[in-house]
C-alpha positions as CSV (number, residue, x, y, z in Angstrom):
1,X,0.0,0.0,0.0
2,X,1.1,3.5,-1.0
3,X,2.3,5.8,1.9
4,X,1.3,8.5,-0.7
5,X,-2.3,9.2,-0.6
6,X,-3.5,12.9,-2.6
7,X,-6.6,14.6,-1.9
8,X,-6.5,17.1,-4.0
9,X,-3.8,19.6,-6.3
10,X,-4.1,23.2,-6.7
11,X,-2.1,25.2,-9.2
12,X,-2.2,29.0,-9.0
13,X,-0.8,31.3,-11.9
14,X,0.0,34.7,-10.6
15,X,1.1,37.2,-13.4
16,X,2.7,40.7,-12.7
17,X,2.8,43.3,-15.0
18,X,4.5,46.3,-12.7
19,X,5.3,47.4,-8.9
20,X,4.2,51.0,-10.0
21,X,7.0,51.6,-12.3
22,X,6.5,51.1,-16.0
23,X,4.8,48.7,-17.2
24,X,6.8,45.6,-18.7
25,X,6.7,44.1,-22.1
26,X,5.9,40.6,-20.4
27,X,4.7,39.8,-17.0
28,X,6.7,38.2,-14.3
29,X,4.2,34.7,-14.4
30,X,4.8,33.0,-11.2
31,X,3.1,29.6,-10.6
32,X,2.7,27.2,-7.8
33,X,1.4,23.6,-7.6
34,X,0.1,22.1,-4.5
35,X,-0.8,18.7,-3.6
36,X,-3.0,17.7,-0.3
37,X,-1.9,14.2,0.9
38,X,-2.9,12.1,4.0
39,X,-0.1,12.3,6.7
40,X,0.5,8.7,7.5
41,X,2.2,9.4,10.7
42,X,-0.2,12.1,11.9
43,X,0.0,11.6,15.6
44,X,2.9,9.2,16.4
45,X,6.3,9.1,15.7
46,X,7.9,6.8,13.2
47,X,11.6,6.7,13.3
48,X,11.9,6.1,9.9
49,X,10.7,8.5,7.4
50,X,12.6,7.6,4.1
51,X,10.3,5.3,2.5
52,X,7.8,8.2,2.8
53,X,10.4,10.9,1.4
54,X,11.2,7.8,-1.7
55,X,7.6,7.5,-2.3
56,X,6.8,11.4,-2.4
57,X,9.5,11.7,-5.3
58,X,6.5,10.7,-7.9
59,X,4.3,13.6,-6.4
60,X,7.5,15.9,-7.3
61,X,7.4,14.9,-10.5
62,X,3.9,15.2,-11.4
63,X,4.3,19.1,-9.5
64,X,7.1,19.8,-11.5
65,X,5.4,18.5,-14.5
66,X,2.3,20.5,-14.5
67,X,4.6,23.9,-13.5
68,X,6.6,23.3,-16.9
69,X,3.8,22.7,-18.6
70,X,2.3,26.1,-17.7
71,X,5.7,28.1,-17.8
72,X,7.3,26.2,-20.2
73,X,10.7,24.8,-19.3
74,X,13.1,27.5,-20.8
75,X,11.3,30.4,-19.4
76,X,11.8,28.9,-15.7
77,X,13.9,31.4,-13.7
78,X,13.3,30.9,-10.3
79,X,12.0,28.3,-8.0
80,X,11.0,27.3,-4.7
81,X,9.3,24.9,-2.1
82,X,7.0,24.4,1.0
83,X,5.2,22.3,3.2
84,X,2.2,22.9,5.4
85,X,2.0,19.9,8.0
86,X,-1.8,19.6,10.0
87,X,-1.4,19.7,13.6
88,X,-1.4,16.5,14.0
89,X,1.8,16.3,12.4
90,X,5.6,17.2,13.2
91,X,7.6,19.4,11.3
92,X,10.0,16.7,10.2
93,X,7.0,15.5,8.4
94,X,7.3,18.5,5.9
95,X,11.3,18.2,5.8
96,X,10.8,15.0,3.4
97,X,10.0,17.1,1.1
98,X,13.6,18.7,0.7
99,X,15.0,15.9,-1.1
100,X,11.2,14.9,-3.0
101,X,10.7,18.1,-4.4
102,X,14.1,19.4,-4.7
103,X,14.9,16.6,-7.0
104,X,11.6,16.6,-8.8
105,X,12.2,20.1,-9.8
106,X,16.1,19.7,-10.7
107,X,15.2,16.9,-13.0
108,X,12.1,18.7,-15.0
109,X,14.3,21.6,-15.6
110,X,17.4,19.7,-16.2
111,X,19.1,19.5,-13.4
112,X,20.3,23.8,-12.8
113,X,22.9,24.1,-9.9
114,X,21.1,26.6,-7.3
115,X,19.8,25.3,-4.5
116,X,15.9,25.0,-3.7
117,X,14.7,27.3,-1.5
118,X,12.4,26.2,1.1
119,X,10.4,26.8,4.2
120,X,8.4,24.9,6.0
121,X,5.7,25.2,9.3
122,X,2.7,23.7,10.6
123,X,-0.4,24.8,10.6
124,X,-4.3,24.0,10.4
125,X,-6.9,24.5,7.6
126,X,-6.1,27.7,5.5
127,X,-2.8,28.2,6.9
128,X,-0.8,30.8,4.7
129,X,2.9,29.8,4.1
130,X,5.5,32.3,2.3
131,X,7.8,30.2,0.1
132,X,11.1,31.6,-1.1
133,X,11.5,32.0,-4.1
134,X,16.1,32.0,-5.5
135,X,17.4,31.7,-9.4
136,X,18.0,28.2,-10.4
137,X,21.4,28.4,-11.5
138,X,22.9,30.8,-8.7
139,X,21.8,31.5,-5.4
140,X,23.7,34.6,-5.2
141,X,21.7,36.2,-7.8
142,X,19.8,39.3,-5.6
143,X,16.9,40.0,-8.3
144,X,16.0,36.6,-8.3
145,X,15.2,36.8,-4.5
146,X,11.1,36.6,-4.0
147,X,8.0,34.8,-2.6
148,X,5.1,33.5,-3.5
149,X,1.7,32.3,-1.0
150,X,0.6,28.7,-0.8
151,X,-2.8,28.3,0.5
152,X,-5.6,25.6,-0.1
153,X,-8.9,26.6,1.4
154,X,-9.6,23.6,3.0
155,X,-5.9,21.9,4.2
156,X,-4.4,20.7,5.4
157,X,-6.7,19.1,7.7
158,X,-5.1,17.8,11.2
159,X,-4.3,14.7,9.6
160,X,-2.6,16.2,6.4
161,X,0.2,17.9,4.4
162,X,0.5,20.6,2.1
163,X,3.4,20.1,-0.6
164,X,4.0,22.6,-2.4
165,X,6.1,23.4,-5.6
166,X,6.9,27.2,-7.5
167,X,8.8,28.6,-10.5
168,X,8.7,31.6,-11.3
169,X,9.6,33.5,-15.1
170,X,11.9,36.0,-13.5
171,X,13.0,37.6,-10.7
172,X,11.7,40.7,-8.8
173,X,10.0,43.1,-11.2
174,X,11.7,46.7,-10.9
175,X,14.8,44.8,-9.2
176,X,17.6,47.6,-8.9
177,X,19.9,46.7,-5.5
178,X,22.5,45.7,-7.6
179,X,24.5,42.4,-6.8
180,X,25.0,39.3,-9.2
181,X,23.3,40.1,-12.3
182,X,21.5,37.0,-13.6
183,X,23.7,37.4,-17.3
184,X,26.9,36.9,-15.3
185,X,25.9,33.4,-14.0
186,X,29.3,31.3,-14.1
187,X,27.2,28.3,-13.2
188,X,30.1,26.0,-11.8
189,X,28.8,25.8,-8.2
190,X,25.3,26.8,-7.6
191,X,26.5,30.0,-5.5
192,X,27.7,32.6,-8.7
């Protein structure tokens, strides 16, 4: 029997167009998929939560699927994830989806270099989360630095989890602080 058990998935599209400056030629399309599924530890501890984080790597790949498919892989940018774990859950429950999601996300968009950015809580039904956003190819890269929401209306129940995946088309519309522009990416160690 599958640890993996999906109530529902939500995808959001969010398109930005300005901050109050002019008005760009495209919008900044950021898009996040999230996927309601039964906590099969909810309210006791299991020492051993790899099969769980093994199995979950097929719901990464089906998130990651559906985000290309409405971004389109070469226009990916930016990219992040979260978990939102019911309160009958622990936060370590969430944290399998570091390596799940990560992955998924790294092998839709051909493996870039930057690390996932991630955050985690728990929560009850209609808990907000704020998920960072970072460049794929280098974290250093200061435009690229963002969030996006994940909510579901009606999740995570006590007995659930929220996993969530985003990629955004860009970074930060308007971005002027200087740093690591993303055109001088060196791309040999995730970082610059």
């Amino acid at each position: 029997m599958s640890l993996v058990n999906v109530r529902k998935v939500k995808l959001d599209v969010e398109e930005s167009w300005h901050e109050g400056g002019p008005r760009q030629n495209e919008p900044l399309r950021v898009a996040v998929a999230t996927a309601i599924v039964a906590n099969p530890f909810a309210g006791k501890y299991e020492p051993n939560l790899l099969p769980f984080m093994a199995e979950l790597r097929a719901l990464g790949s089906d998130l990651a699927a559906r985000l290309v498919v409405e971004l389109g892989r070469g226009n990916v940018q930016a990219y992040g994830k979260g978990a939102i774990v019911g309160e009958d859950g622990e936060l370590e429950h969430g944290a399998v989806w570091h390596e799940a999601g990560g992955w998924a996300m790294r092998e839709a968009l051909g493996d870039p270099k930057a690390i996932v950015p991630s955050a985690k809580t728990i929560g009850g039904v209609g808990t907000r989360l704020m998920v960072p956003l970072g460049h794929i190819q280098a974290s250093y890269v200061r435009s690229h630095f963002g969030t996006c929401e994940v909510t579901v209306w009606d999740g995570p129940r006590r007995g659930e989890i929220a996993f969530a995946l985003a990629m955004a088309t860009g970074g930060r519309i308007h971005s002027r602080l200087g740093g690591l522009a993303a055109s001088e990416i060196k791309g040999e160690d995730g970082l610059r």
